[in-house]
N, CA and C atoms of all chains as a GROMACS GRO file, in nm:
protein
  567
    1UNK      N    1   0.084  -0.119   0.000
    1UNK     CA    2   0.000   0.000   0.000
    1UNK      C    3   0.088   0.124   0.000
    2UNK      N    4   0.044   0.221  -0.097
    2UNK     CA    5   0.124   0.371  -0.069
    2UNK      C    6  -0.004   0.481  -0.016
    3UNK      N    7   0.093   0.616  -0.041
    3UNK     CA    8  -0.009   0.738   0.024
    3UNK      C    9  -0.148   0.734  -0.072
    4UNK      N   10  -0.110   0.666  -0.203
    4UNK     CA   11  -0.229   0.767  -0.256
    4UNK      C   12  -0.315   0.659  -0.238
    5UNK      N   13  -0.303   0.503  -0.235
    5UNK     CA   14  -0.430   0.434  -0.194
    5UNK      C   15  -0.482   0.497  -0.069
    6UNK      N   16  -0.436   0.546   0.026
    6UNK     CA   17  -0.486   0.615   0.152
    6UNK      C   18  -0.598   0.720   0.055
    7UNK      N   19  -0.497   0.796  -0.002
    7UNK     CA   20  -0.573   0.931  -0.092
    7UNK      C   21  -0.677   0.913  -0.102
    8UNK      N   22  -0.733   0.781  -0.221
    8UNK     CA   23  -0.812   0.737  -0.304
    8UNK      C   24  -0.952   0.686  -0.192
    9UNK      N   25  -0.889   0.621  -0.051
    9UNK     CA   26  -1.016   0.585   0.021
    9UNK      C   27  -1.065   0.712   0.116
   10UNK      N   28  -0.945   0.820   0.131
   10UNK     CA   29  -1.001   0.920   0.230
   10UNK      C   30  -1.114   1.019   0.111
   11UNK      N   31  -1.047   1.054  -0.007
   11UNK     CA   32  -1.112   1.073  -0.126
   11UNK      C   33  -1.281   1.050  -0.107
   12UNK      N   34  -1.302   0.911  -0.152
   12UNK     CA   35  -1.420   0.812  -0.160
   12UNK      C   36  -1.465   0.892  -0.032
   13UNK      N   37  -1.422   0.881   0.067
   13UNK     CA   38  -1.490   0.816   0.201
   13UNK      C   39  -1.581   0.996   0.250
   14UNK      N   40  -1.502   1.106   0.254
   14UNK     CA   41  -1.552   1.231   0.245
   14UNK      C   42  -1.570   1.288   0.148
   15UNK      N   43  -1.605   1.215   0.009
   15UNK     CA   44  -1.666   1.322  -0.053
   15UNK      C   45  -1.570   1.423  -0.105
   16UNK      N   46  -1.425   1.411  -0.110
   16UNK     CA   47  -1.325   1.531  -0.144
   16UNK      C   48  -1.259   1.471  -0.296
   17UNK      N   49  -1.195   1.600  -0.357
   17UNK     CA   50  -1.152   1.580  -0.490
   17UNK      C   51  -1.013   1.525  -0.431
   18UNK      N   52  -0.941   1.438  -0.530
   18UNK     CA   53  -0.811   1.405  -0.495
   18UNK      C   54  -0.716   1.482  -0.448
   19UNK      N   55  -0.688   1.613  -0.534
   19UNK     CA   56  -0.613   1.668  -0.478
   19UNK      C   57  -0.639   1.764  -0.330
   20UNK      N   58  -0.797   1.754  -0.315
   20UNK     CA   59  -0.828   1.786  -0.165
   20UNK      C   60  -0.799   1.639  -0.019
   21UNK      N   61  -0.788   1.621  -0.095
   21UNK     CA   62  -0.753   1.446   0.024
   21UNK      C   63  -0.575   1.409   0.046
   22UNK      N   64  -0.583   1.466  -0.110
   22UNK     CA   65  -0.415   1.416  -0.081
   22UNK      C   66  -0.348   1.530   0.056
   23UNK      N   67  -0.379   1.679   0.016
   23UNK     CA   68  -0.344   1.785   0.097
   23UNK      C   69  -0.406   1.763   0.234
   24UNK      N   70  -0.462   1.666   0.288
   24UNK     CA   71  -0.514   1.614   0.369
   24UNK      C   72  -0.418   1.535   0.475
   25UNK      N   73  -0.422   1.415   0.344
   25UNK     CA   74  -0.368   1.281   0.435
   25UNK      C   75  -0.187   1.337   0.436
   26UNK      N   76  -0.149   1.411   0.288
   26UNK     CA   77   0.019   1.490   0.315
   26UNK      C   78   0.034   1.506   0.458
   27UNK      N   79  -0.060   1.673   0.523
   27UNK     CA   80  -0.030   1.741   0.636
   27UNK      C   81  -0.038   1.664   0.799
   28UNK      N   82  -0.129   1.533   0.725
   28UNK     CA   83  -0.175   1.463   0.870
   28UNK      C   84  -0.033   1.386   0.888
   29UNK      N   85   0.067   1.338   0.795
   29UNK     CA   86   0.199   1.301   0.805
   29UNK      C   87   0.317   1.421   0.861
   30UNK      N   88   0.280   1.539   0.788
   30UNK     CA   89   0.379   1.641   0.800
   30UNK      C   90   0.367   1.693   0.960
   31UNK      N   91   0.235   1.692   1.031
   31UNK     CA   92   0.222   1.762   1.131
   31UNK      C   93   0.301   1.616   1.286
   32UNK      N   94   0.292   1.470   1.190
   32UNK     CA   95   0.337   1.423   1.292
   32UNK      C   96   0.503   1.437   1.251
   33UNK      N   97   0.507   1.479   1.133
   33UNK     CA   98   0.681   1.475   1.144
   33UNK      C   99   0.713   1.567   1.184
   34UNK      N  100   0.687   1.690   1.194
   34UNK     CA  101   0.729   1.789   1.265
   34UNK      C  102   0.700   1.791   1.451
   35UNK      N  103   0.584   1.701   1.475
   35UNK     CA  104   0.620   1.709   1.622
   35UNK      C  105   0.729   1.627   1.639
   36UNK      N  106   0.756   1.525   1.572
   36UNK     CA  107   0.923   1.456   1.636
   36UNK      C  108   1.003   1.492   1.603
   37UNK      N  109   1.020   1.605   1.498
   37UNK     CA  110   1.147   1.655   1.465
   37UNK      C  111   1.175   1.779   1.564
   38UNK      N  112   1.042   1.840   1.638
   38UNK     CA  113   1.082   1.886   1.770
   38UNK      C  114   1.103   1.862   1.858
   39UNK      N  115   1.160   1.713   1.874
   39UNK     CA  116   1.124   1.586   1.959
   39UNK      C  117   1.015   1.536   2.093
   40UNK      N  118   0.930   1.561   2.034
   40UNK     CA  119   0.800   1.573   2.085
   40UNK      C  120   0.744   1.423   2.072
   41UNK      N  121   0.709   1.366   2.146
   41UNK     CA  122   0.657   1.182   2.124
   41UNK      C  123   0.486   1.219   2.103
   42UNK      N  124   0.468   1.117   1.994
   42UNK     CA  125   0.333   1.104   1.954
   42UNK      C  126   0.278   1.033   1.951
   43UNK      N  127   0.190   1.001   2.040
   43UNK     CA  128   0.105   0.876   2.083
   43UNK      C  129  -0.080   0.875   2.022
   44UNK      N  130  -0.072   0.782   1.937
   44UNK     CA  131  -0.240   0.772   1.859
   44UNK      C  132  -0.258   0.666   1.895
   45UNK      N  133  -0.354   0.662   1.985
   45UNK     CA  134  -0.443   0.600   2.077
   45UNK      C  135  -0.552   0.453   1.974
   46UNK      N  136  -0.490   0.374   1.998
   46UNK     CA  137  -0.504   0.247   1.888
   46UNK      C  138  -0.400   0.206   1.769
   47UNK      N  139  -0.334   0.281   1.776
   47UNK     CA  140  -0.220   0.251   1.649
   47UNK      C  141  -0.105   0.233   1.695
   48UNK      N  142  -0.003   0.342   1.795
   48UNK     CA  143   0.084   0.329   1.868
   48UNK      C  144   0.133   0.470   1.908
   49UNK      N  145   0.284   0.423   1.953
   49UNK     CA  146   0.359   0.496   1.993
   49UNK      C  147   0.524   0.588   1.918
   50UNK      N  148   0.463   0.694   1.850
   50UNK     CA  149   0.617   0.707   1.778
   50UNK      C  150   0.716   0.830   1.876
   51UNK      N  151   0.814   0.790   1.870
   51UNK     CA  152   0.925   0.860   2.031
   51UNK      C  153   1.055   0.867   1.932
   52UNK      N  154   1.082   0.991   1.985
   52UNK     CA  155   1.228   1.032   1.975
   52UNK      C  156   1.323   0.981   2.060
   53UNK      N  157   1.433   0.887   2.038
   53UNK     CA  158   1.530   0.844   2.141
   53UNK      C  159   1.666   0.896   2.136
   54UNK      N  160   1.757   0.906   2.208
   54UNK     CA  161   1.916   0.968   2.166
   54UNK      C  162   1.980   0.854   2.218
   55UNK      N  163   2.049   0.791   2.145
   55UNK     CA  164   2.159   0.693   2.108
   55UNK      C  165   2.326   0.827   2.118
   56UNK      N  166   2.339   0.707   2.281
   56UNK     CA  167   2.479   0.735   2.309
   56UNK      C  168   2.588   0.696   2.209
   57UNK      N  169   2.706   0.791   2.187
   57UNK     CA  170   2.778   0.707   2.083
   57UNK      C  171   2.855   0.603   2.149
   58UNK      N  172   2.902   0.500   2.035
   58UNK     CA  173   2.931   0.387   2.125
   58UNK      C  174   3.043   0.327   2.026
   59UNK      N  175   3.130   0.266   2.050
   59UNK     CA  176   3.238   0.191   1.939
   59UNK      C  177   3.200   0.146   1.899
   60UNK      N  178   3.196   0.116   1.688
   60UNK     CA  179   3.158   0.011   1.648
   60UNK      C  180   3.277  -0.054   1.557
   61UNK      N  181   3.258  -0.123   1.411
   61UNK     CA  182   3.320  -0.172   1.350
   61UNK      C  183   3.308  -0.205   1.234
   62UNK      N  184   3.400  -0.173   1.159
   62UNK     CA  185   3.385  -0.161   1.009
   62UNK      C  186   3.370  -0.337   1.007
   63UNK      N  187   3.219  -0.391   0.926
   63UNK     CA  188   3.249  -0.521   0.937
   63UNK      C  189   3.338  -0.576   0.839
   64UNK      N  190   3.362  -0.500   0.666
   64UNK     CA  191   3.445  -0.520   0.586
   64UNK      C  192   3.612  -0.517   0.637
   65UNK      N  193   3.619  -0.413   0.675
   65UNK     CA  194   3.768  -0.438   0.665
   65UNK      C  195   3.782  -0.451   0.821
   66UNK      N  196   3.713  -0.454   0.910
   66UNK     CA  197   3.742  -0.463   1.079
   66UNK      C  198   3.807  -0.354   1.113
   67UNK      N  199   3.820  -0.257   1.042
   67UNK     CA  200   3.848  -0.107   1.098
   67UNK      C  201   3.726  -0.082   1.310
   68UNK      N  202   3.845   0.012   1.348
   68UNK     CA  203   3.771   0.040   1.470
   68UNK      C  204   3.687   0.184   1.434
   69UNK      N  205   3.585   0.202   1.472
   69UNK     CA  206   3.544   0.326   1.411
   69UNK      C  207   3.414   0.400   1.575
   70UNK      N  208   3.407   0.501   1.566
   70UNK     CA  209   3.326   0.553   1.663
   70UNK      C  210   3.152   0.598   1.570
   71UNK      N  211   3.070   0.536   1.688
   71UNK     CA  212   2.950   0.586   1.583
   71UNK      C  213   2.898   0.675   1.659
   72UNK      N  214   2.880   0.787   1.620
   72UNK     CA  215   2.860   0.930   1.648
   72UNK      C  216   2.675   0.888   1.784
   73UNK      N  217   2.661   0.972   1.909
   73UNK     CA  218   2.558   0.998   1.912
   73UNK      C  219   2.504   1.071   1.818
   74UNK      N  220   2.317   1.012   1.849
   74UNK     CA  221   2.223   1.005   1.750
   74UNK      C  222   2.092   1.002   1.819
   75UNK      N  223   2.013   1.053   1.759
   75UNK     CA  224   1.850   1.034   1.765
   75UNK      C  225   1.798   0.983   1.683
   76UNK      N  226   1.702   0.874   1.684
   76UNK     CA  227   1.634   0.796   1.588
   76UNK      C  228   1.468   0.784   1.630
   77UNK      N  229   1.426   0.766   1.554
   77UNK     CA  230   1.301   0.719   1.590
   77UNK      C  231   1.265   0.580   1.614
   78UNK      N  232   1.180   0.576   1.698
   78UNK     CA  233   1.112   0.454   1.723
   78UNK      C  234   0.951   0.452   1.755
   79UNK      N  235   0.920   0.298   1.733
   79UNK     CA  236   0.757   0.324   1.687
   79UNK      C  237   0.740   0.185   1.764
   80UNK      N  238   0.652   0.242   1.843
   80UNK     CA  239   0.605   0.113   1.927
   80UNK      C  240   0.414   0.060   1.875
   81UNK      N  241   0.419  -0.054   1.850
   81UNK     CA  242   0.269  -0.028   1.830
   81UNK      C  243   0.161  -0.065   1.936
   82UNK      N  244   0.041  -0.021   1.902
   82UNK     CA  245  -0.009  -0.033   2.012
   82UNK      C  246  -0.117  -0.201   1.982
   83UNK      N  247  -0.139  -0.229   2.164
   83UNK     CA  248  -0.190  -0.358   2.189
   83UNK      C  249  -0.286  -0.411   2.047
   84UNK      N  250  -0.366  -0.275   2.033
   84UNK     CA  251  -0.467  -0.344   1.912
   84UNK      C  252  -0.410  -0.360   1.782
   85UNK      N  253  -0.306  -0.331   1.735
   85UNK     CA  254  -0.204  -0.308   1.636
   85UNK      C  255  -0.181  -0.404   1.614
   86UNK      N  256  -0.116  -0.477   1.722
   86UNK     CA  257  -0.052  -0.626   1.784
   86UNK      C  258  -0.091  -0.707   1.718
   87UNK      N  259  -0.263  -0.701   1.801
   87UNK     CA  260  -0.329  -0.800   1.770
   87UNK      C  261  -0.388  -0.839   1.644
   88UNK      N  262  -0.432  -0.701   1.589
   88UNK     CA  263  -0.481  -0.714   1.438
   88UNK      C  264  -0.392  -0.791   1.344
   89UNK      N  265  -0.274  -0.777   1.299
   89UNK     CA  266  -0.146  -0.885   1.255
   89UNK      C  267  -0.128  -0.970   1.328
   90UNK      N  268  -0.160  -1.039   1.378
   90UNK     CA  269  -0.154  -1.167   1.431
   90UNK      C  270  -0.234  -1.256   1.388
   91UNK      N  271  -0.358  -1.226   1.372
   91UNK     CA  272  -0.439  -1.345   1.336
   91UNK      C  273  -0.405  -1.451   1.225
   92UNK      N  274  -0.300  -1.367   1.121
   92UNK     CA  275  -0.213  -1.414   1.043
   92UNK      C  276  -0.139  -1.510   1.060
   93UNK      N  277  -0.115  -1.656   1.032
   93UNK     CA  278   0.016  -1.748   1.076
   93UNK      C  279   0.126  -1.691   1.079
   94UNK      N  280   0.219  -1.696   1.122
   94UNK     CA  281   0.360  -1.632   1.091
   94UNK      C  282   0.432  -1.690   1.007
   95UNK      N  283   0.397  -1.791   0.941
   95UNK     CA  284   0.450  -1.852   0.821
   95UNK      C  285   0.478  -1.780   0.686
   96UNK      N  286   0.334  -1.699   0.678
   96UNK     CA  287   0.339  -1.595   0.615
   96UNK      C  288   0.411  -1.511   0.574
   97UNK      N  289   0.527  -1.463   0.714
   97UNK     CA  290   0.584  -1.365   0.657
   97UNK      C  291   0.698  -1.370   0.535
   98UNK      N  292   0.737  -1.221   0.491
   98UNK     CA  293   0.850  -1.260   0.436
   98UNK      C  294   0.981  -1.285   0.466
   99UNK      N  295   0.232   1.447   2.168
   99UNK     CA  296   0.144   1.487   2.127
   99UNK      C  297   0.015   1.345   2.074
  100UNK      N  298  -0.126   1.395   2.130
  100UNK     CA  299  -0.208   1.305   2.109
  100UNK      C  300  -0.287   1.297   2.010
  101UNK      N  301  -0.326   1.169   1.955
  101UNK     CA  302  -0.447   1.212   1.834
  101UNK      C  303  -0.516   1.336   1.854
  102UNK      N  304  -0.611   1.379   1.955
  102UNK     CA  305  -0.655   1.529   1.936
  102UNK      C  306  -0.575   1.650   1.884
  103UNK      N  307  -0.476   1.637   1.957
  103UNK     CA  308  -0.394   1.724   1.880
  103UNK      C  309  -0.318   1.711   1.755
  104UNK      N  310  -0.328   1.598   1.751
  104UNK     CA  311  -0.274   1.605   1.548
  104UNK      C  312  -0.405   1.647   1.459
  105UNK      N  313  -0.523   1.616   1.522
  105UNK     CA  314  -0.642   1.661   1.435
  105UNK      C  315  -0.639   1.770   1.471
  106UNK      N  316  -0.644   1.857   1.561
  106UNK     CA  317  -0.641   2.017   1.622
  106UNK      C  318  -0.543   2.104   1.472
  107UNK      N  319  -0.385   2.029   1.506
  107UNK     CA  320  -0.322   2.112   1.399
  107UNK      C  321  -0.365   2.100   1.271
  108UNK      N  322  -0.399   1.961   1.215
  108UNK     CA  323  -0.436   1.943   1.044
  108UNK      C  324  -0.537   2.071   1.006
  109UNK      N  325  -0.630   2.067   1.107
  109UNK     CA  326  -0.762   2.094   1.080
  109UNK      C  327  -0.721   2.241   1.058
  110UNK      N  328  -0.664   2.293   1.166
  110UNK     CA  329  -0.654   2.463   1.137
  110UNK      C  330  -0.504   2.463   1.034
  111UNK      N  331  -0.462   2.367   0.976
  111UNK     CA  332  -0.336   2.405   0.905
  111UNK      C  333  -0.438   2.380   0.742
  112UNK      N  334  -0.545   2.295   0.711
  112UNK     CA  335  -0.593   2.285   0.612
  112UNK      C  336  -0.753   2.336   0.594
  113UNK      N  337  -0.760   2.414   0.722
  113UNK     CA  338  -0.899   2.488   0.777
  113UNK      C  339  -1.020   2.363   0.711
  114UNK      N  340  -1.020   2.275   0.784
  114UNK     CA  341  -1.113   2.191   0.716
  114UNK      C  342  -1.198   2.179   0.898
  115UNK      N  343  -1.293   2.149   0.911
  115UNK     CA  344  -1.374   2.135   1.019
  115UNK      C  345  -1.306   2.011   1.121
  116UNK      N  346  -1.284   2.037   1.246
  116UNK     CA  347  -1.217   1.930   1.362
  116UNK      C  348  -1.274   1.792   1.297
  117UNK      N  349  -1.415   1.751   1.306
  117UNK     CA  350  -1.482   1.660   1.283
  117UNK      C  351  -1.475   1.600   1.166
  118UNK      N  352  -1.474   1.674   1.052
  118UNK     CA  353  -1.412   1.581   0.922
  118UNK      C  354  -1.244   1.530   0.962
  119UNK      N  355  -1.205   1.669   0.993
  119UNK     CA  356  -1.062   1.605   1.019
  119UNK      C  357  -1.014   1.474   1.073
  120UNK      N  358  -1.110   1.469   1.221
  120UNK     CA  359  -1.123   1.381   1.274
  120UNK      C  360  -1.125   1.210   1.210
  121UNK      N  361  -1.221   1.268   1.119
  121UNK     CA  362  -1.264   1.044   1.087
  121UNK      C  363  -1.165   1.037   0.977
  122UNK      N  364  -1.069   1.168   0.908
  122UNK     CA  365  -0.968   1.140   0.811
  122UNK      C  366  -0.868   1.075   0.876
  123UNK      N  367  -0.832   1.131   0.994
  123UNK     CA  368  -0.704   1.081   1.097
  123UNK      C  369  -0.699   0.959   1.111
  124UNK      N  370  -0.836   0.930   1.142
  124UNK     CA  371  -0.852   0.782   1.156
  124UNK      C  372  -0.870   0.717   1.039
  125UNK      N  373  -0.908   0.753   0.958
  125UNK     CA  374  -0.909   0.640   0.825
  125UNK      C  375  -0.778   0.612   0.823
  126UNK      N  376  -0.686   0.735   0.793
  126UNK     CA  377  -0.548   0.707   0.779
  126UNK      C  378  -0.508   0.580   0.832
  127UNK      N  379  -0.511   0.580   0.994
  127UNK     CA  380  -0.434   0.508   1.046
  127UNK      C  381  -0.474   0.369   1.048
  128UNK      N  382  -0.637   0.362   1.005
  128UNK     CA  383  -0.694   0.222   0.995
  128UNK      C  384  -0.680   0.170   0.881
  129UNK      N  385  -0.648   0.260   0.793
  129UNK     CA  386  -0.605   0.201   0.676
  129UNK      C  387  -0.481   0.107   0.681
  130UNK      N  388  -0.371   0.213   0.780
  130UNK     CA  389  -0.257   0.116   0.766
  130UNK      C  390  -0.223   0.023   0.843
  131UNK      N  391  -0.359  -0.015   0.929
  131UNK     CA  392  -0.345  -0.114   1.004
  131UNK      C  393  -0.433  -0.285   0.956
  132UNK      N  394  -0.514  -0.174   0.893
  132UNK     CA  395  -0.612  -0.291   0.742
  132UNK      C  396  -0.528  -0.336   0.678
  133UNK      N  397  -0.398  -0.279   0.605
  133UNK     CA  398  -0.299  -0.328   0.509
  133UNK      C  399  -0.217  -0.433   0.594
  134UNK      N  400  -0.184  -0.376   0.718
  134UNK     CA  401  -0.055  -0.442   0.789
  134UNK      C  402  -0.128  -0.613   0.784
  135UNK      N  403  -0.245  -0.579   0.854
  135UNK     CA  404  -0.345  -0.718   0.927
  135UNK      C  405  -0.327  -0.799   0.817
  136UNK      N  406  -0.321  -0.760   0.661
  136UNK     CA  407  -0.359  -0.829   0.589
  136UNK      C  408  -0.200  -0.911   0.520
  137UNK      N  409  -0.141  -0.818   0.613
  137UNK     CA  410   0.018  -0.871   0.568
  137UNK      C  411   0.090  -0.811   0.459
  138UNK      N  412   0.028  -0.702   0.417
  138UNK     CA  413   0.082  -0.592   0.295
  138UNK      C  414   0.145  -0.483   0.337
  139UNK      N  415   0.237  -0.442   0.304
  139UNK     CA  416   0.339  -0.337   0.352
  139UNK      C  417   0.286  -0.226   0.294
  140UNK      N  418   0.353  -0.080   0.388
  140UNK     CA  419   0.313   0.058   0.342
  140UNK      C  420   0.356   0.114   0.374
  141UNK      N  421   0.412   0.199   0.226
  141UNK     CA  422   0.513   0.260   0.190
  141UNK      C  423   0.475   0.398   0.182
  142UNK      N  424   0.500   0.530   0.284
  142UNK     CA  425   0.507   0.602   0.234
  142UNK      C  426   0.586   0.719   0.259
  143UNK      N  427   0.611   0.779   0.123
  143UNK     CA  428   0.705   0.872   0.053
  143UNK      C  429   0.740   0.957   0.147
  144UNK      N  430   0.795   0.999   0.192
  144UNK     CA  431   0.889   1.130   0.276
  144UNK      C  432   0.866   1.085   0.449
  145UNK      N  433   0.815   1.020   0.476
  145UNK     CA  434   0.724   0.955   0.589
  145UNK      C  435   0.830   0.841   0.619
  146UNK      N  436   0.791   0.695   0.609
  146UNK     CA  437   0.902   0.581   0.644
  146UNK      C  438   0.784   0.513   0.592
  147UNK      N  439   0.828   0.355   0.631
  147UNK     CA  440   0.739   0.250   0.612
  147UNK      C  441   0.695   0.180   0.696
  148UNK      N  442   0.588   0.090   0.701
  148UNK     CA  443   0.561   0.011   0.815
  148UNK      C  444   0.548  -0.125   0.744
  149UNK      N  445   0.602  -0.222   0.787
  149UNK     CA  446   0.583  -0.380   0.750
  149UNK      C  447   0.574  -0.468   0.868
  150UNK      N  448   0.575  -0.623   0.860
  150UNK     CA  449   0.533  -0.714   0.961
  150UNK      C  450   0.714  -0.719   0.989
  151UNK      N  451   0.755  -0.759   1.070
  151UNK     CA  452   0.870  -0.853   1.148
  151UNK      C  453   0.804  -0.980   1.214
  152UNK      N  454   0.898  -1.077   1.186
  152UNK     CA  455   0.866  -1.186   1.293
  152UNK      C  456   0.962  -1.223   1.365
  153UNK      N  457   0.839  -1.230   1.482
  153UNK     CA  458   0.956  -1.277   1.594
  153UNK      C  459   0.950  -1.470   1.600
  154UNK      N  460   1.028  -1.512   1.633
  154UNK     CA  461   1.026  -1.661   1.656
  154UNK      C  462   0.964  -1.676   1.785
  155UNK      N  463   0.941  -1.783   1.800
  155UNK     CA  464   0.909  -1.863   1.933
  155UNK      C  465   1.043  -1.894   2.030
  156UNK      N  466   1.018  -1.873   2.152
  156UNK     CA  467   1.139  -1.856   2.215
  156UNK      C  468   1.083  -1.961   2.407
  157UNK      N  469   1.151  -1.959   2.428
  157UNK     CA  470   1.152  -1.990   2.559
  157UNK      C  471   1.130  -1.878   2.690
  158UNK      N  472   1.066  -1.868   2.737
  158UNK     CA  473   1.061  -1.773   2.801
  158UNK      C  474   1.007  -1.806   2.985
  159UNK      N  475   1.035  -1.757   3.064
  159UNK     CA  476   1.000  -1.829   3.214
  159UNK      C  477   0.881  -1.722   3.243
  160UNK      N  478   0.802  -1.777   3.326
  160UNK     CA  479   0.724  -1.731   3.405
  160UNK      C  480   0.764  -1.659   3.553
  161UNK      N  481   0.756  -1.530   3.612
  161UNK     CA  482   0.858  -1.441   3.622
  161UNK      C  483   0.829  -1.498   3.778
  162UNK      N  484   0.676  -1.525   3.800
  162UNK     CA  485   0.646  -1.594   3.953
  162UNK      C  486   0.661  -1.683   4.011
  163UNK      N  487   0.602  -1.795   3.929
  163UNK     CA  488   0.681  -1.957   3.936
  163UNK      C  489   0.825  -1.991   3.931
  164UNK      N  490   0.840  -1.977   3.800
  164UNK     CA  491   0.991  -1.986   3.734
  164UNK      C  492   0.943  -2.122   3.680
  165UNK      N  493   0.828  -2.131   3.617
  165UNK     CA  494   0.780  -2.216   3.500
  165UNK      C  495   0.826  -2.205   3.391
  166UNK      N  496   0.910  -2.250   3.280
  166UNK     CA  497   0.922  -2.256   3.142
  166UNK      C  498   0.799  -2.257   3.085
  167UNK      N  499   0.802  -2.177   3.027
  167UNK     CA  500   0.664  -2.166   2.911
  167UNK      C  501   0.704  -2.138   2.778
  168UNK      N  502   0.716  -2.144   2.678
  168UNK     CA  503   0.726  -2.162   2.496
  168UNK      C  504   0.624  -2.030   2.479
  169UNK      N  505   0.681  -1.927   2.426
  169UNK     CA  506   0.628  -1.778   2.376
  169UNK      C  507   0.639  -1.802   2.267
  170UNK      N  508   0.466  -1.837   2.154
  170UNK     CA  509   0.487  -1.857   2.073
  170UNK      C  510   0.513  -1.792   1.940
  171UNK      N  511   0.606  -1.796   1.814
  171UNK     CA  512   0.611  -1.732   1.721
  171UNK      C  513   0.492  -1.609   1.733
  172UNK      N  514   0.529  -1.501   1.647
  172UNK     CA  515   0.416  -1.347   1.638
  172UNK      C  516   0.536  -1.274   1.555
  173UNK      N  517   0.375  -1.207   1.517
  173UNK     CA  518   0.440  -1.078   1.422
  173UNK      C  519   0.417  -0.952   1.483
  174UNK      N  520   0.532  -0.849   1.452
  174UNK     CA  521   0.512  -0.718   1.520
  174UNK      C  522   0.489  -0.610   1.418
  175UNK      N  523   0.420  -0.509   1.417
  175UNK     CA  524   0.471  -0.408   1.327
  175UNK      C  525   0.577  -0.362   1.360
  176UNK      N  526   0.648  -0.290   1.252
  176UNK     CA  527   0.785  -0.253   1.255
  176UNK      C  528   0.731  -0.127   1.171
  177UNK      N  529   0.779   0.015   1.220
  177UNK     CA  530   0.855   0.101   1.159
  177UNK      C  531   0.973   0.133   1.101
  178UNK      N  532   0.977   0.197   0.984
  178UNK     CA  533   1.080   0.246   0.924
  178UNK      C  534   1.107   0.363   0.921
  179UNK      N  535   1.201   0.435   0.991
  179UNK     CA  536   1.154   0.599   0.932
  179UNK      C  537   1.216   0.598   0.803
  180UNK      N  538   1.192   0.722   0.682
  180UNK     CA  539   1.232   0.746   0.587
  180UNK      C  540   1.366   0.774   0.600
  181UNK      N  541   1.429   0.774   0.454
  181UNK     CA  542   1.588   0.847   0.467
  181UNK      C  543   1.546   1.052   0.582
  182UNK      N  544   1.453   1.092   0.462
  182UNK     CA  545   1.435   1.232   0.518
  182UNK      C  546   1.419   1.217   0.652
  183UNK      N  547   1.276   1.176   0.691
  183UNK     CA  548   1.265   1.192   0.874
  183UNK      C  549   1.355   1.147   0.932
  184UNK      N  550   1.464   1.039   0.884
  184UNK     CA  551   1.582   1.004   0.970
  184UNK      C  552   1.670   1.120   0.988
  185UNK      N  553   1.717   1.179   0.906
  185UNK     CA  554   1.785   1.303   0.902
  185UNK      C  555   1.762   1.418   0.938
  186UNK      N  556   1.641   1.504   0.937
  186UNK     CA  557   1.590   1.560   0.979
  186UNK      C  558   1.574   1.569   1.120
  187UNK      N  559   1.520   1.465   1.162
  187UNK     CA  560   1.498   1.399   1.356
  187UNK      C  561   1.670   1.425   1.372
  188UNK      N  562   1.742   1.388   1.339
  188UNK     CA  563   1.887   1.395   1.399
  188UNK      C  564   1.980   1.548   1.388
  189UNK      N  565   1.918   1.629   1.314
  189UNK     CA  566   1.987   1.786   1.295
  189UNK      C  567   1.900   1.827   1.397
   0.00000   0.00000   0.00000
């Protein structure tokens, strides 16, 4: 699935022209990327949890040549999902996956 | 920041009414939880991705007893952030 199948059902679903849905479902992404890029954690209540973390730097290692190398602290994101999230993919065998 | 408030900002950033805003927020996110359930990945552009991970079945104790119990195989969603939001989040 991409944005614009989102587009196409928020589209359908209110009654809006495409390019009114797309400017829609865009800002509803942009407004959560900008709260974590102020590192602000954003929690949607049935879906999950997305959090800003800072990663101490720590020694790592070139695995090609085994060089010693330092990996810089960092902030990354992380996305926890929530219980009903969980559960909804699950009902799936796990055989399934890829 | 909570779902209300991501519909609070959309709504006055695309002046569209709280309440439409509202069941858009949520389509969104049920959408990509309709795709996940169904085991289809989603991809999107400047954003990251979300797909299944699996975890194996593992051994795991019971923290009161100290019963062995078998935690069986499951899938998790997994986030991806994008190249951009990765970079971005870190400046």
């Amino acid at each position: 699935m991409i944005k614009k199948d989102i587009v196409n059902k928020v589209a359908g679903m209110m009654n809006l022209s495409l390019s009114e849905a797309e400017e829609v479902v865009e800002s509803v992404f942009t407004v959560v990327k900008n709260a974590l890029v102020s590192g602000e954690k954003v929690g949607l209540h049935g879906f999950g949890n997305f959090r800003v973390v800072k990663k101490n730097s720590r020694p790592g290692r070139n695995p090609k040549t085994g060089e010693e190398i330092m990996i810089a602290a960092r902030k990354v994101i992380t996305f926890k999902a929530s219980d009903k999230l969980k559960q909804a993919v699950n009902h799936l065998p796990p055989e399934q996956d890829e | 920041m909570t779902k209300a408030e991501l519909v609070e900002k959309v709504s006055e950033k695309i002046n569209l009414a709280k309440k439409d805003t509202e069941v858009i927020v949520n389509t969104v996110f049920n959408s990509i939880t309709d795709a996940l359930s169904k085991g289809d990945k989603v991809e999107l552009r400047g954003f990251g991705s979300f797909r299944l991970r699996k975890r194996n079945s593992r051994e795991g104790r019971n923290p009161k007893t100290g019963a062995t119990v078998v935690i069986p195989a499951k899938r998790i969603p997994f986030f991806k952030p994008g190249k951009d939001l990765r970079e971005t989040v870190d400046n």
